[in-house]
Biotite code that builds the C-alpha atoms (Angstrom):
import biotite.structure as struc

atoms = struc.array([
    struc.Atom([13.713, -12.581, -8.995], chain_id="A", res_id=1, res_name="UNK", atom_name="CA", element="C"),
    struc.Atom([10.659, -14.937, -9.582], chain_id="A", res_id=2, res_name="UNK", atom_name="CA", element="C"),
    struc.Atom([12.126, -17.338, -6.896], chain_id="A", res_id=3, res_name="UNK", atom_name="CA", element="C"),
    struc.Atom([12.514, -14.533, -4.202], chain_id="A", res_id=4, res_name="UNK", atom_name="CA", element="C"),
    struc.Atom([8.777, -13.105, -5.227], chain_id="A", res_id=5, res_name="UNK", atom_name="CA", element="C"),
    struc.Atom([7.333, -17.170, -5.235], chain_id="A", res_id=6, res_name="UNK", atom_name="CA", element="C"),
    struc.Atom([5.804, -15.651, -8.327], chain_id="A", res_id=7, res_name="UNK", atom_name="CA", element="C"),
    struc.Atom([3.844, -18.247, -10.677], chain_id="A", res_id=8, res_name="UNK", atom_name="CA", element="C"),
    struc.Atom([4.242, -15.286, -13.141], chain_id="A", res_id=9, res_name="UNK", atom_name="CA", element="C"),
    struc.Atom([7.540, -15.237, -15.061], chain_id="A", res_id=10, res_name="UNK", atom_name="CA", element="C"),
    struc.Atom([10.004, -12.161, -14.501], chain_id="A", res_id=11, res_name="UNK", atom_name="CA", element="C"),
    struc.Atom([12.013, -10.582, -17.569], chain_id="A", res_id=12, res_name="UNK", atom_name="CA", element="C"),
    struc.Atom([14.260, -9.505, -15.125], chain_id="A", res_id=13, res_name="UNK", atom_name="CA", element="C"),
    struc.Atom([14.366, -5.903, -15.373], chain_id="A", res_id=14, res_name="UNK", atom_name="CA", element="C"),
    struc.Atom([15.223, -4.066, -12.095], chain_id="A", res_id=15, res_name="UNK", atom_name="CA", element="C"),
    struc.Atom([13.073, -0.946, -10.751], chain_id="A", res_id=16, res_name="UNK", atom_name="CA", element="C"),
    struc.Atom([15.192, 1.908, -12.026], chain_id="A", res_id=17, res_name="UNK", atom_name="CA", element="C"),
    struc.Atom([15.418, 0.679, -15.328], chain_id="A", res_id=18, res_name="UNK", atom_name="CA", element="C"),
    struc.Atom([11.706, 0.351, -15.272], chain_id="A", res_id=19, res_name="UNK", atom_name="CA", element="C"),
    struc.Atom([10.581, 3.125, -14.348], chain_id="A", res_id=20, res_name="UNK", atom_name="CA", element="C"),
    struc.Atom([13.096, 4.952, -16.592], chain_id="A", res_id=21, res_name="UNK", atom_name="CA", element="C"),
    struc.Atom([11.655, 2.790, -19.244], chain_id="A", res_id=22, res_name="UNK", atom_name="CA", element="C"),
    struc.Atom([7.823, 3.919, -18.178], chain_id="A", res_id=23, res_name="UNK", atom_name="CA", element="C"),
    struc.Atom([9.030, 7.446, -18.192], chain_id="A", res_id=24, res_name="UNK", atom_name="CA", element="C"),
    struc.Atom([10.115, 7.639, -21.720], chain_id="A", res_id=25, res_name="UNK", atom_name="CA", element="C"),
    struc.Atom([6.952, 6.001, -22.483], chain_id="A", res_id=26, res_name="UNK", atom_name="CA", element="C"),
    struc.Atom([4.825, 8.648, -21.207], chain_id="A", res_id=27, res_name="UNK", atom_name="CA", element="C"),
    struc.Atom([7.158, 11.164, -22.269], chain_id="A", res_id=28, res_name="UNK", atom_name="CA", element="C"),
    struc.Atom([6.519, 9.896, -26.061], chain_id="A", res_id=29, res_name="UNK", atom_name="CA", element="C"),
    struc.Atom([2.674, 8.896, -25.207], chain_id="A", res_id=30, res_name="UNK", atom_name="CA", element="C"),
    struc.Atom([1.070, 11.060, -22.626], chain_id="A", res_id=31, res_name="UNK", atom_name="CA", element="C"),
    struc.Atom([-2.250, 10.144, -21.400], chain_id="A", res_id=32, res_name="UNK", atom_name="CA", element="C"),
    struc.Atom([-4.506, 13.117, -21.506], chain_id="A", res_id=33, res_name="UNK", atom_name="CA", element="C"),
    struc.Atom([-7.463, 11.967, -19.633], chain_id="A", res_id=34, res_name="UNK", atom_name="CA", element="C"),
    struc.Atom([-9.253, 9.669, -16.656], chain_id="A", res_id=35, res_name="UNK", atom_name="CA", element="C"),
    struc.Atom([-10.510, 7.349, -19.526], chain_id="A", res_id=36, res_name="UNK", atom_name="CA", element="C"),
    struc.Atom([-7.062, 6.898, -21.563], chain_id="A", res_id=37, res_name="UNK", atom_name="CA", element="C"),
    struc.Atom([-5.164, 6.692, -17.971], chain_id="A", res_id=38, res_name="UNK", atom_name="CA", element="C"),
    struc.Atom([-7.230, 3.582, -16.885], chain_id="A", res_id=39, res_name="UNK", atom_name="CA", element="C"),
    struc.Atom([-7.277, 1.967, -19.805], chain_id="A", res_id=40, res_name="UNK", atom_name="CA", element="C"),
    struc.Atom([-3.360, 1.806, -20.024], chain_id="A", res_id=41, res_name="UNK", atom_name="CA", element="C"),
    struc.Atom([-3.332, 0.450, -16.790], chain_id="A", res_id=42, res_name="UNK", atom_name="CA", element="C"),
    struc.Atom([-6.013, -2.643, -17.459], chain_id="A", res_id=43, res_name="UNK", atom_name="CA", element="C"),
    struc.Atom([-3.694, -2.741, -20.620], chain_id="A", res_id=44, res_name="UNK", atom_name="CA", element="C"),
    struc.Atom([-1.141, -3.295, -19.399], chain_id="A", res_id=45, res_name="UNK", atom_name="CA", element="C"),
    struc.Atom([-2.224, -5.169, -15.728], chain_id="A", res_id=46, res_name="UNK", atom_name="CA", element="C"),
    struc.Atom([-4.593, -7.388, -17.949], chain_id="A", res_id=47, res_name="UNK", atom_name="CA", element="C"),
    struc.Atom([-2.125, -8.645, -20.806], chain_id="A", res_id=48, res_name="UNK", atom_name="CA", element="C"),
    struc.Atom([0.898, -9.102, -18.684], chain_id="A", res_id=49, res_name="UNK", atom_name="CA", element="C"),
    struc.Atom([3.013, -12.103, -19.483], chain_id="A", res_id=50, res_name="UNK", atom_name="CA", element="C"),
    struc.Atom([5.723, -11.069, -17.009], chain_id="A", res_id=51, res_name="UNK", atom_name="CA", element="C"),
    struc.Atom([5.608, -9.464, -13.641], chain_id="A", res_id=52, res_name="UNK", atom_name="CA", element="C"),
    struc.Atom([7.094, -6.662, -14.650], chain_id="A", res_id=53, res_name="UNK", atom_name="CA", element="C"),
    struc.Atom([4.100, -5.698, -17.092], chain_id="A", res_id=54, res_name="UNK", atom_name="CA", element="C"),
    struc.Atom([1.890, -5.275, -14.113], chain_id="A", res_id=55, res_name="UNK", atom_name="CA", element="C"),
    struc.Atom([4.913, -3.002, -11.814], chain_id="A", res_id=56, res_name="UNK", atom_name="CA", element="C"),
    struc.Atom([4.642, -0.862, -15.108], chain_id="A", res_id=57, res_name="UNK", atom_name="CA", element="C"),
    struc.Atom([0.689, -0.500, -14.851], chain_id="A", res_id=58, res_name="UNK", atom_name="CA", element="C"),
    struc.Atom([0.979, 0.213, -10.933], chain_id="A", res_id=59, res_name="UNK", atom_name="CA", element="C"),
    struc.Atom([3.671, 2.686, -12.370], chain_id="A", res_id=60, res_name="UNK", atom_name="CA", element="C"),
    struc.Atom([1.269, 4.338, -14.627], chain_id="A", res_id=61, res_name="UNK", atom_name="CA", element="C"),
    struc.Atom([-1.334, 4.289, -12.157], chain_id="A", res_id=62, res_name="UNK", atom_name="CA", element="C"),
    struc.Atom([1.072, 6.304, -9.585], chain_id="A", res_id=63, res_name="UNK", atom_name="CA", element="C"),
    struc.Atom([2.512, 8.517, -11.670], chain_id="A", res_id=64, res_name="UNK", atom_name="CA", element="C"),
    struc.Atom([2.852, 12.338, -10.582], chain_id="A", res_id=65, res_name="UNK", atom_name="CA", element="C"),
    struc.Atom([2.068, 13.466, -14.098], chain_id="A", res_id=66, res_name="UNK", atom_name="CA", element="C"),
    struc.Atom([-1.610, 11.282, -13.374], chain_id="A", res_id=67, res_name="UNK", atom_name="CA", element="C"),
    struc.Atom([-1.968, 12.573, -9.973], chain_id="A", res_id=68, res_name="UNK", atom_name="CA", element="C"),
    struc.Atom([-5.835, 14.237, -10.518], chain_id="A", res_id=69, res_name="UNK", atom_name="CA", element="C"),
    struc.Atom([-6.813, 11.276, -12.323], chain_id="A", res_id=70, res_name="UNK", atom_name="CA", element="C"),
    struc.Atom([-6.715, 8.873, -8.867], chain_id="A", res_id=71, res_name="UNK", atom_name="CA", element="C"),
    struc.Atom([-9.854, 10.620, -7.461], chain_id="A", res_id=72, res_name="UNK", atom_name="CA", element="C"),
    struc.Atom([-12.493, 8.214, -5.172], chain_id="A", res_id=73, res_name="UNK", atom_name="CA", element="C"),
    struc.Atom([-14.672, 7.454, -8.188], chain_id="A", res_id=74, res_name="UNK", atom_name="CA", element="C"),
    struc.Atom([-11.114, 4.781, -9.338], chain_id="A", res_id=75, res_name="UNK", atom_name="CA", element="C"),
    struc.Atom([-11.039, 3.215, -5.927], chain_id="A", res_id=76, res_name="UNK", atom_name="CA", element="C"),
    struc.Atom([-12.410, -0.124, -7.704], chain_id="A", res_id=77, res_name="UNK", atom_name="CA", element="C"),
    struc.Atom([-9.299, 0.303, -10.012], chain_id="A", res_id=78, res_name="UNK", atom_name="CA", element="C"),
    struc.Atom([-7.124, -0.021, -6.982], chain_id="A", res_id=79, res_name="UNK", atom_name="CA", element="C"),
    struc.Atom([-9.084, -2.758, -5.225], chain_id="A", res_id=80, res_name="UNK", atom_name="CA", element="C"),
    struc.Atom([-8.609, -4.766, -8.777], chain_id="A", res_id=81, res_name="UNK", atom_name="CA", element="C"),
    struc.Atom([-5.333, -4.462, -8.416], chain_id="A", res_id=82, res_name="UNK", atom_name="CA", element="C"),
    struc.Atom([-4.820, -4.947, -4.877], chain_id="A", res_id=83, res_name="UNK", atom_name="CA", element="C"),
    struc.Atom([-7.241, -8.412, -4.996], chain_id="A", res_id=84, res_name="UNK", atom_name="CA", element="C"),
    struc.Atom([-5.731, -9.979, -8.479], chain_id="A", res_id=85, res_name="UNK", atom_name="CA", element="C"),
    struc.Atom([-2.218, -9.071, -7.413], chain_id="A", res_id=86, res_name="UNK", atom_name="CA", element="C"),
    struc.Atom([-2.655, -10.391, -4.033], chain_id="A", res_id=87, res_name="UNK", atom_name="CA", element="C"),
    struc.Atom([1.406, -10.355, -3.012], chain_id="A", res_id=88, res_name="UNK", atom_name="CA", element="C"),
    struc.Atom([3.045, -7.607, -1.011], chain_id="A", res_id=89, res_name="UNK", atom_name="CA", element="C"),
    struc.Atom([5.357, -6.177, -3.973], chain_id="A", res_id=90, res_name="UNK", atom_name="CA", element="C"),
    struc.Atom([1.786, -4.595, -5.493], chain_id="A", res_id=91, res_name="UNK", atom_name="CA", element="C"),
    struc.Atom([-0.305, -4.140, -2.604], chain_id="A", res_id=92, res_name="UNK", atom_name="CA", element="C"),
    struc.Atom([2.320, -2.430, -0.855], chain_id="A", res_id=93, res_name="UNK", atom_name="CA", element="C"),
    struc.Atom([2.407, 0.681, -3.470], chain_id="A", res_id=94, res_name="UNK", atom_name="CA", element="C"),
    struc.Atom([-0.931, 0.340, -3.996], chain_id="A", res_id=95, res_name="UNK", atom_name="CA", element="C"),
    struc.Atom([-2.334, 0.902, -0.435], chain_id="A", res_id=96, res_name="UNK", atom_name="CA", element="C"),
    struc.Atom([0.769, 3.484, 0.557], chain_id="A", res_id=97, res_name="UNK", atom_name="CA", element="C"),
    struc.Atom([0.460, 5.533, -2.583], chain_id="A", res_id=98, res_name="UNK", atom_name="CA", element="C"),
    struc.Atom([-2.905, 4.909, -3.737], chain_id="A", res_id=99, res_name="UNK", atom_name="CA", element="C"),
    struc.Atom([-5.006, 4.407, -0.818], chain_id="A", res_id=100, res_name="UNK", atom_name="CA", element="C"),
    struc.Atom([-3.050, 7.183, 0.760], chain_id="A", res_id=101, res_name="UNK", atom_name="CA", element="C"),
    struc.Atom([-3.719, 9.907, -1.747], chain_id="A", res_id=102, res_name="UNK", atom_name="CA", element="C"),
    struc.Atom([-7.200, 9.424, -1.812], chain_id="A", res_id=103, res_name="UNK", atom_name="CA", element="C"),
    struc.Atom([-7.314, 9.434, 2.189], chain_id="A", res_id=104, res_name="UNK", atom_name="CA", element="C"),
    struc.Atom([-6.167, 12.982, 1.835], chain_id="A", res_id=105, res_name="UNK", atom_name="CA", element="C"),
    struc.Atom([-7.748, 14.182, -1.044], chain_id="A", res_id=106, res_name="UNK", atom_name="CA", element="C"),
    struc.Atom([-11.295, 12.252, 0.389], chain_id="A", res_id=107, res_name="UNK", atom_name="CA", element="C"),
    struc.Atom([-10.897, 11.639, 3.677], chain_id="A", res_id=108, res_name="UNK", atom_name="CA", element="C"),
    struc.Atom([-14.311, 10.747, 5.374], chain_id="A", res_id=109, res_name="UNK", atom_name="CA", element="C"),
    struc.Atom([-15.376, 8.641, 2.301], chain_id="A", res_id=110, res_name="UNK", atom_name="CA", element="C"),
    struc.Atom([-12.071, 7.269, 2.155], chain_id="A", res_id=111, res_name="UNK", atom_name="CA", element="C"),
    struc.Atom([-11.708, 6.140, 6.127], chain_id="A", res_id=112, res_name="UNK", atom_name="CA", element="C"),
    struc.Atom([-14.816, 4.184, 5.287], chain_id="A", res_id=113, res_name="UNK", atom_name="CA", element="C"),
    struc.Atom([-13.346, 2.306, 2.934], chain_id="A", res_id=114, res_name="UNK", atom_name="CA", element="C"),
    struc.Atom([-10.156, 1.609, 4.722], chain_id="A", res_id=115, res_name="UNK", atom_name="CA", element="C"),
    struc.Atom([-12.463, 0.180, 8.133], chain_id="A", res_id=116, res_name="UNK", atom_name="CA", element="C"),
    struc.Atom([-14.281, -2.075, 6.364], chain_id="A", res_id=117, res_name="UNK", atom_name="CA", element="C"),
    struc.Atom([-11.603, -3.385, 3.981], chain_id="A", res_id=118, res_name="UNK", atom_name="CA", element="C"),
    struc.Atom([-9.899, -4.207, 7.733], chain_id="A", res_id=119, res_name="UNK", atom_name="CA", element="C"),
    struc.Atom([-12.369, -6.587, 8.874], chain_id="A", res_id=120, res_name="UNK", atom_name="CA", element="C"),
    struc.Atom([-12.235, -8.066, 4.635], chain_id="A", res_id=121, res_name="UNK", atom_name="CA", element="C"),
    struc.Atom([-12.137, -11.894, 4.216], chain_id="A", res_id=122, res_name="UNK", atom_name="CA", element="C"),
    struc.Atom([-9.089, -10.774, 2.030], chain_id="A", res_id=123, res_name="UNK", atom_name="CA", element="C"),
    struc.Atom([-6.047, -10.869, 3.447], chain_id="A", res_id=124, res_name="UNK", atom_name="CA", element="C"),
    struc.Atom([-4.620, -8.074, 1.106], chain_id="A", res_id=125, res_name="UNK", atom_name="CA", element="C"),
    struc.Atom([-7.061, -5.624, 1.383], chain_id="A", res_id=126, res_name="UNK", atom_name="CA", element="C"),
    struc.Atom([-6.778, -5.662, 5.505], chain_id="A", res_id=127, res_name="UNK", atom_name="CA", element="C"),
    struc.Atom([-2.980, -5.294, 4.510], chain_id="A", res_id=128, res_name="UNK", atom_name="CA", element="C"),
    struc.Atom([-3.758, -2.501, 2.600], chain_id="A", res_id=129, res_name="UNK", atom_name="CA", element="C"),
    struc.Atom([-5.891, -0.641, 4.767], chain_id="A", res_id=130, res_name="UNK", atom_name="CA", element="C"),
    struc.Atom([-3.074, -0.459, 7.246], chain_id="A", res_id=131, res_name="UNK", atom_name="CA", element="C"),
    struc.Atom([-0.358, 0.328, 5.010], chain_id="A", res_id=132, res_name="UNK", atom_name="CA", element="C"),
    struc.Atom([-2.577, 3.032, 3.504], chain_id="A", res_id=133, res_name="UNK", atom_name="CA", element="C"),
    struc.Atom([-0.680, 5.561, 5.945], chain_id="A", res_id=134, res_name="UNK", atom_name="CA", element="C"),
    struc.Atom([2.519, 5.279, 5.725], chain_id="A", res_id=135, res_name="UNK", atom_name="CA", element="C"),
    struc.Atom([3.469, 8.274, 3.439], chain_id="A", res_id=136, res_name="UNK", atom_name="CA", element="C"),
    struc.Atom([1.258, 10.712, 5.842], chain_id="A", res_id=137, res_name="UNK", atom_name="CA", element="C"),
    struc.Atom([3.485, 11.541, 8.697], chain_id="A", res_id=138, res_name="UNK", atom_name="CA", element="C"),
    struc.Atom([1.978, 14.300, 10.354], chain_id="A", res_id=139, res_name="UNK", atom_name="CA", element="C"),
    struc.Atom([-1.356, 14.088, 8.470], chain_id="A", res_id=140, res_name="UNK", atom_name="CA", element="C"),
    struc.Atom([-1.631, 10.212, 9.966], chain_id="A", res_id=141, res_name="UNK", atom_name="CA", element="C"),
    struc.Atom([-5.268, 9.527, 11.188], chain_id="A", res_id=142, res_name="UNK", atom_name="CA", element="C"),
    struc.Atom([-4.586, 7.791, 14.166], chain_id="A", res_id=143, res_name="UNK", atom_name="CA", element="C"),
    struc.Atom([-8.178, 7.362, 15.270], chain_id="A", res_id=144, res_name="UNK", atom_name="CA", element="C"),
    struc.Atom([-8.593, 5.603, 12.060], chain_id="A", res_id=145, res_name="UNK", atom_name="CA", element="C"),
    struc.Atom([-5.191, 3.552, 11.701], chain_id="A", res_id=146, res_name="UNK", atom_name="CA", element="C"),
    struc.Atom([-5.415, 1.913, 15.713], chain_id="A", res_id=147, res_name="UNK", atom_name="CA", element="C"),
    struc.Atom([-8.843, 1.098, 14.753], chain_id="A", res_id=148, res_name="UNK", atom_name="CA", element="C"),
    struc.Atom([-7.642, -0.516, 11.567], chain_id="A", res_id=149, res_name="UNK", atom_name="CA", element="C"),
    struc.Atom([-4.769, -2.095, 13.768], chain_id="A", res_id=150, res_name="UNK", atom_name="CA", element="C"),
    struc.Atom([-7.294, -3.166, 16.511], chain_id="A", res_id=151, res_name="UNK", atom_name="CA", element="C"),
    struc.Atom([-9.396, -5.572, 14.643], chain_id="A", res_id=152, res_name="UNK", atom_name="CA", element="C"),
    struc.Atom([-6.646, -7.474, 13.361], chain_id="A", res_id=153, res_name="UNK", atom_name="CA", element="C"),
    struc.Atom([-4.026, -8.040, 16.189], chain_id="A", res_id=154, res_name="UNK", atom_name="CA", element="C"),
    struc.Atom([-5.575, -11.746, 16.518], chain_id="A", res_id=155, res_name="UNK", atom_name="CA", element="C"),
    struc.Atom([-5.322, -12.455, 12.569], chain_id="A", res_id=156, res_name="UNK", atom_name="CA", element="C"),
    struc.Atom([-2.285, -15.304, 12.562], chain_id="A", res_id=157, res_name="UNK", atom_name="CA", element="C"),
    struc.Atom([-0.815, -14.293, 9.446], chain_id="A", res_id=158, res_name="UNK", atom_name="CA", element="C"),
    struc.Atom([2.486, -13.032, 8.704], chain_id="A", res_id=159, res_name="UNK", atom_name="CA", element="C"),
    struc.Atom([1.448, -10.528, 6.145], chain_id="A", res_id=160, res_name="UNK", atom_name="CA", element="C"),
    struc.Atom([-0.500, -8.685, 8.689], chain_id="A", res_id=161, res_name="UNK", atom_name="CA", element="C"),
    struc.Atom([1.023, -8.814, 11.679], chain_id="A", res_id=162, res_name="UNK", atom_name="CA", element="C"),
    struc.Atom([4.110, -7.475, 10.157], chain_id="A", res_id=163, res_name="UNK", atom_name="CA", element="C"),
    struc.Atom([1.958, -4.740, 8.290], chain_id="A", res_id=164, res_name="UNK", atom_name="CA", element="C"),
    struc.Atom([0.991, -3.863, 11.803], chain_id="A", res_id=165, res_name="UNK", atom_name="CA", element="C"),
    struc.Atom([4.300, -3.338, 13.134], chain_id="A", res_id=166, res_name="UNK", atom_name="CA", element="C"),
    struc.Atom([5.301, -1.443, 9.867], chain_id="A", res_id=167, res_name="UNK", atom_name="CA", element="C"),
    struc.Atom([2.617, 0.723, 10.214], chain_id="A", res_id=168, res_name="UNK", atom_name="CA", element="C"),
    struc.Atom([3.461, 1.685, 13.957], chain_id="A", res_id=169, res_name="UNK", atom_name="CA", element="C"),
    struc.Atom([7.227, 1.659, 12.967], chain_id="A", res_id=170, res_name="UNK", atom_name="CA", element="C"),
    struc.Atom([6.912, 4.057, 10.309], chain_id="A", res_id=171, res_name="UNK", atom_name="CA", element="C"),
    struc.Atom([4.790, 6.543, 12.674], chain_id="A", res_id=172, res_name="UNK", atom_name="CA", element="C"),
    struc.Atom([7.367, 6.303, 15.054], chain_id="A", res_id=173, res_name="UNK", atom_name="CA", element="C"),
    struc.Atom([9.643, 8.189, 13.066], chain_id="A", res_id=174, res_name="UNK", atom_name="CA", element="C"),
    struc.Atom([7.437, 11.279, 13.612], chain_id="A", res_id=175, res_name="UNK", atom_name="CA", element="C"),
    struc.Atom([5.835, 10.352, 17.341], chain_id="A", res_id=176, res_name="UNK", atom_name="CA", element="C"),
    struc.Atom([7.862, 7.714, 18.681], chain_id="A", res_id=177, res_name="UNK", atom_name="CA", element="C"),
    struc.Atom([6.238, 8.365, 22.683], chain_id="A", res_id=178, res_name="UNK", atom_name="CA", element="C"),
    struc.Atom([3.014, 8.295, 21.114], chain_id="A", res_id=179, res_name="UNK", atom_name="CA", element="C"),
    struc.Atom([3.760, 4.632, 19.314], chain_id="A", res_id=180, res_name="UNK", atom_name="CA", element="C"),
    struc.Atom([5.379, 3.553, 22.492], chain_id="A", res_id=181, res_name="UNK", atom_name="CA", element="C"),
    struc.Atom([2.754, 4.798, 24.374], chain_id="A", res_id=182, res_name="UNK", atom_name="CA", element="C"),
    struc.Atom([0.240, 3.026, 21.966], chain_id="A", res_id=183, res_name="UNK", atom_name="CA", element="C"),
    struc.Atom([2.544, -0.517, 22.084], chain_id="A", res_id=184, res_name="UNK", atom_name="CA", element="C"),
    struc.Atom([2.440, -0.939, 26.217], chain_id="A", res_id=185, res_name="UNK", atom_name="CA", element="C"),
    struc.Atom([-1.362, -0.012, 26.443], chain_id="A", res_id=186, res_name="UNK", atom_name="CA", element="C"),
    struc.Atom([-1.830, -3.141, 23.959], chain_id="A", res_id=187, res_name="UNK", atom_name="CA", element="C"),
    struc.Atom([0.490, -5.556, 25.436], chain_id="A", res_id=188, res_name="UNK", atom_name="CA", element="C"),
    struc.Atom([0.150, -9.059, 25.260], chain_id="A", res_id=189, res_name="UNK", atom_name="CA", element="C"),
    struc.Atom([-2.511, -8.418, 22.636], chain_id="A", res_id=190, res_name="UNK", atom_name="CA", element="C"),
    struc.Atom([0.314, -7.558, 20.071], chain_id="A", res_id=191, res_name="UNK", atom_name="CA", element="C"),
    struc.Atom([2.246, -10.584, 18.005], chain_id="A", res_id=192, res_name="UNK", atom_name="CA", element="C"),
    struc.Atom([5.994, -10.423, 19.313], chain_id="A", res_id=193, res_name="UNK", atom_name="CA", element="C"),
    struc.Atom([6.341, -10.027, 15.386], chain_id="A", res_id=194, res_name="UNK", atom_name="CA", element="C"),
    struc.Atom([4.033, -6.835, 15.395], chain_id="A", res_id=195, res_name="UNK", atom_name="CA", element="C"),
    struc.Atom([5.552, -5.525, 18.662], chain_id="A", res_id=196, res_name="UNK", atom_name="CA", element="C"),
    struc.Atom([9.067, -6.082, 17.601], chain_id="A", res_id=197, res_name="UNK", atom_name="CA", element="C"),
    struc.Atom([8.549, -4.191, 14.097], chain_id="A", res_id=198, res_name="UNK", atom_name="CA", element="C"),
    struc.Atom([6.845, -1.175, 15.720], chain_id="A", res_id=199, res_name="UNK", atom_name="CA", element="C"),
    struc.Atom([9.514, -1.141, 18.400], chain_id="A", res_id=200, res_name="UNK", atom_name="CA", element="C"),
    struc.Atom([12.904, -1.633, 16.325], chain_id="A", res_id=201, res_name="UNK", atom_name="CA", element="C"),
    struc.Atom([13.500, 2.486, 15.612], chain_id="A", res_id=202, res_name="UNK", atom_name="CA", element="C"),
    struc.Atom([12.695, 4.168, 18.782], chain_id="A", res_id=203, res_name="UNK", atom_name="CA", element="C"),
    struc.Atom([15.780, 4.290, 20.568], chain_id="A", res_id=204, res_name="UNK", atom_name="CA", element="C"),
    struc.Atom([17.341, 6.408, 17.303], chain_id="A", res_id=205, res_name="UNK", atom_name="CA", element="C"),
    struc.Atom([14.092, 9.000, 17.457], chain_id="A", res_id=206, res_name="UNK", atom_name="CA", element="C"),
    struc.Atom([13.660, 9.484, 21.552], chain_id="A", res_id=207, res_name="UNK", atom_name="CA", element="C"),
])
């Protein structure tokens, strides 16, 4: 697990379901009752770590259904913590398509704020997480604000976003696949083959 992550952090080697079953007892036995006791479980646990899967738990906690009205605007800086010190897919990934994404509906216009200028961030991570922010929204996607998001980073060499890009598109396909292939031939050349082949590769199923 540690060698497929290239994580410097050591792994105990506990898989996902077991995790989260393991995280749902927890709260079961020790519910956090408010904003205040919520976050500070989550720097708990993010902040002592000695294994990766310390910090999945805290991103656990932080998602949780049960915690749902604590993740209003006023914790974004909880998530960009996160999102900077993890700086790897595996957290950013929830993170932004969870995180980011119930805040953009729950707070939309300060929330699309956010997500444009963390796309033009020195960060690498926080561009991929304003893309990725959308990918749970289907019908609700704000595609004004994800082709700008996608716009000022098709000439950003780097893996991590270019495939982000792609995902992004792919994922909307799934609902609007004219409207993504509409969206891929109006950029063109200006997409990565990587990006283009992503957004492209479930199409022919939907249309």
């Amino acid at each position: 697990m540690q060698a497929y992550m290239k994580s410097k952090m050591a792994f105990l080697g506990v898989g996902s379901p077991e995790r989260r079953a393991l995280v749902r007892a927890a709260l079961g036995a020790h519910p956090l009752r408010d904003t205040e006791s919520w976050q500070r479980a989550v720097l708990d646990l993010w902040q002592r770590a000695r294994f990766r899967e310390q910090r999945y738990a805290a991103v656990d906690v932080l998602l949780h259904p049960r915690h749902r009205h604590f993740l209003t605007f006023e914790r974004l800086p909880l998530l960009e913590k996160l999102i900077t010190e993890g700086a790897w897919w595996d957290y950013v990934d929830a993170l932004a398509s969870h995180g980011l994404g119930a805040l953009l509906c729950a707070q939309p216009a300060k929330t699309r704020r956010v997500l444009r200028r963390w796309s033009r961030s020195s960060s690498i991570w926080k561009r991929r997480a304003a893309l990725l922010a959308q990918l749970k929204l289907r019908e609700k996607a704000d595609l004004e604000l994800l082709y700008a998001c996608i716009e000022v980073n098709l000439e950003q060499d780097d893996f991590f976003i270019q495939k982000a890009i792609g995902w992004a598109l792919r994922q909307h396909a799934w609902t609007d696949p004219k409207e993504v292939r509409r969206y891929v031939a109006r950029l063109g050349s200006r997409m990565s083959p990587l990006a283009r082949r992503e957004a492209l590769k479930n199409i022919g199923k939907r249309s």
